[in-house]
VMD Tcl script that draws the C-alpha trace (Angstrom):
set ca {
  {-3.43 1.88 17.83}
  {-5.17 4.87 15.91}
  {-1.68 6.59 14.99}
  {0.80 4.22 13.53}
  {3.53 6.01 11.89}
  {2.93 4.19 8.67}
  {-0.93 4.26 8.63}
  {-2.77 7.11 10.20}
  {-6.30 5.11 11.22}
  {-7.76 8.19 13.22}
  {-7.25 10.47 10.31}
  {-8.53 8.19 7.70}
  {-11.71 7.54 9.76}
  {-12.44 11.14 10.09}
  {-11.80 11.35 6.08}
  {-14.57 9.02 6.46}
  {-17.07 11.20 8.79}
  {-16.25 7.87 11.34}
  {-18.69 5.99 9.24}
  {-17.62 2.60 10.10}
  {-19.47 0.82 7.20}
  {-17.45 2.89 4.41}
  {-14.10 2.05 6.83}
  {-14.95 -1.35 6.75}
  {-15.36 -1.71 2.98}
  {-12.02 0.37 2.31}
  {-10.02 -1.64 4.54}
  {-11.13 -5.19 3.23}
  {-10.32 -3.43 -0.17}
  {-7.28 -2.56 0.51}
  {-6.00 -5.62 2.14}
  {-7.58 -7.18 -1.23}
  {-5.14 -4.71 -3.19}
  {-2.09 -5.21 -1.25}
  {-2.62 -9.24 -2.05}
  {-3.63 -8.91 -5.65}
  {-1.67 -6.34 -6.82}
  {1.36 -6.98 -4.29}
  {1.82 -10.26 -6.54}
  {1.56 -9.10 -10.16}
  {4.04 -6.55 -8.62}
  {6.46 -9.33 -7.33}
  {6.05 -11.38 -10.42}
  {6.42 -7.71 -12.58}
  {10.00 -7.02 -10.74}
  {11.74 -10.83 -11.05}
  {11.13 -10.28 -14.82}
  {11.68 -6.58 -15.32}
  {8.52 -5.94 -16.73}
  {8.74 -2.08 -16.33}
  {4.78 -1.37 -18.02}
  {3.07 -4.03 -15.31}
  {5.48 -2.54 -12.51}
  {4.71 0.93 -13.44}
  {0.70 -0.24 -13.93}
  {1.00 -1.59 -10.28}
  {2.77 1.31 -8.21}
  {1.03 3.92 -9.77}
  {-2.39 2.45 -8.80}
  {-0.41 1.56 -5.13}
  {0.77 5.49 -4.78}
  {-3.37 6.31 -5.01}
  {-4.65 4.01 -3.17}
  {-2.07 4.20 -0.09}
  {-1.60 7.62 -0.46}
  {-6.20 7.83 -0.15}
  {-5.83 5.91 3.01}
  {-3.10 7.74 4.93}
  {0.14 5.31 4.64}
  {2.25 8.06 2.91}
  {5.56 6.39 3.04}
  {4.56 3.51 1.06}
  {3.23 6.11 -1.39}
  {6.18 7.77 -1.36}
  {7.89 4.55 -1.98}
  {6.00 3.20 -4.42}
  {6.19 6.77 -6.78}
  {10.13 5.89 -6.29}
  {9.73 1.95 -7.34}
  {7.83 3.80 -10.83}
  {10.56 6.64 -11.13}
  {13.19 3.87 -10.87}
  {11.82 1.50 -12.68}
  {10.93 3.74 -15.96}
  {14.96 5.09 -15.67}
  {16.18 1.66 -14.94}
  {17.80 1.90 -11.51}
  {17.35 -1.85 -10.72}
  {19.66 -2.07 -7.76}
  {18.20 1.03 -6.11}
  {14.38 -0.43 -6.93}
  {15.56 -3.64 -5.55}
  {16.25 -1.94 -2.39}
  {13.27 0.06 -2.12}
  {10.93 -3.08 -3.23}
  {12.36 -4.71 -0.25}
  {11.15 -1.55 1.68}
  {7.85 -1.12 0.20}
  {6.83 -5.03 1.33}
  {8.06 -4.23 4.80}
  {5.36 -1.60 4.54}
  {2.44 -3.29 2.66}
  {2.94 -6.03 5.32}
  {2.42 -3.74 8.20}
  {-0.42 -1.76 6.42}
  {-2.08 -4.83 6.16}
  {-1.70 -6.46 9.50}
  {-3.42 -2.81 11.10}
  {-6.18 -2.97 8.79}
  {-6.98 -6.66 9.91}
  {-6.42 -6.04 13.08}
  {-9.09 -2.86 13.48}
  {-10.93 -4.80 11.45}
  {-11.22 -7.68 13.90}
  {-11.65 -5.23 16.39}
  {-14.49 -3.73 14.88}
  {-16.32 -6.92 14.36}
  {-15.95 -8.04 17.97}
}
mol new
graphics top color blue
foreach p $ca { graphics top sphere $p radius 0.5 }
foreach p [lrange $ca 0 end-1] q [lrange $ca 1 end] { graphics top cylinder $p $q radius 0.2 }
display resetview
């Protein structure tokens, strides 16, 4: 469960020296981030608010991209790109993408998480 194709956990944890404390911290964070800012983003897009949705993927394209899940970096630098240029059918699209990615970012970070603590 290590090597997900979306989320590289081994990798990340070796970015880490395999210190499980610092792991644990980064992935509650990020499952924080995904909530938080996953919902300013939502809210951002359904009223076109290109500064917050611009605010919100370029902090998403850092953090995911820190933490290994490089296609929903890469999709979240296109959500900005389209969103600054006004490609709202295209960003639609891709938004629909980028959840399906956040969600399953989030469910392997929970789950090693759980595993950890048991």
């Amino acid at each position: 469960m290590n090597e997900l194709p979306f989320l590289d956990l081994t990798k990340l944890k070796q970015n880490l020296s395999n210190d499980q404390d610092v792991f644990t911290e980064i992935a509650k964070a990020m499952c924080d981030d995904i909530t938080q800012r996953g919902a300013r983003l939502q809210q951002a897009a359904q009223s076109r608010d290109v500064a917050t949705i611009k605010q919100e993927t370029h902090a998403f394209k850092g953090g995911l991209g820190s933490v290994t899940a490089v296609t929903a970096a890469s999709l979240a630098a296109d959500l900005e790109r389209m969103a600054t240029t006004a490609q709202w059918n295209d960003f639609d699209i891709r938004l629909t993408l980028f959840y399906g990615e956040l969600e399953k970012i989030f469910d392997a970070f929970e789950q090693e998480l759980m595993r950890l603590n048991t």
